[in-house]
N, C-alpha and C positions, 0 to 999 in steps of 0.2 A: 120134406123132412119125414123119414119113417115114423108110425106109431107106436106106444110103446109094446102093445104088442106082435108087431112085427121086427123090431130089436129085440125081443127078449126070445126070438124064434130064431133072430139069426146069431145069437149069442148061442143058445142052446146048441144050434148048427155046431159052430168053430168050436167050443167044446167037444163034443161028441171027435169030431174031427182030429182036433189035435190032443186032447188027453189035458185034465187038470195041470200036470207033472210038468210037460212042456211049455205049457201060456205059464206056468209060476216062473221056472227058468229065464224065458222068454222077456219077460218082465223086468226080472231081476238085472238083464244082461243089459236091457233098454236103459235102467237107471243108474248102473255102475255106469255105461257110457256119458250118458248125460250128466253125472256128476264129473266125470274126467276132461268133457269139454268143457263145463263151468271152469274148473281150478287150472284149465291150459289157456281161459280167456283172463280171468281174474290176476291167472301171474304175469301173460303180455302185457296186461294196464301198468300190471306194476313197474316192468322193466322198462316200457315207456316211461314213465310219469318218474323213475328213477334217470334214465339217462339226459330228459331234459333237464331235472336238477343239475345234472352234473356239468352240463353246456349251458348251464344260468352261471353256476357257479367258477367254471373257468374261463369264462367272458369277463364275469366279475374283477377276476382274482390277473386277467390279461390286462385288464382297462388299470388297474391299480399297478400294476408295474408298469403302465406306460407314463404313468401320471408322476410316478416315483422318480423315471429317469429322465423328465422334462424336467422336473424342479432340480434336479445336481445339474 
């Protein structure tokens, strides 16, 4: 594990390097990304955890009409 001042040499490095202006963008680009994969993971859960509802519910709603036209 680098020291801290050997990190703050190679910070200073990529700085110089790429310009304050770029590592902000750069940044900003990383976190709009990673919040666009969070809300494309978070609405797959949903559409799962929706669709099984929906194959609970017409299992259900199958089993009651079989049951309905045993008894006639």
């Amino acid at each position: 594990m680098p020291s801290l001042p050997q990190l703050l040499i190679l910070i200073a490095v990529v700085v110089l390097l790429f310009g304050t202006k770029k590592l902000r963008s750069l940044g900003s680009d990383l976190g709009a990304s990673i919040k666009g994969f969070k809300k494309a993971m978070n609405d797959d859960e949903d559409k799962k955890e929706q669709d099984t509802a929906n194959k609970v519910e017409n299992h259900v709603s199958a089993s009651d009409n079989d049951d309905n036209n045993k008894k006639e």
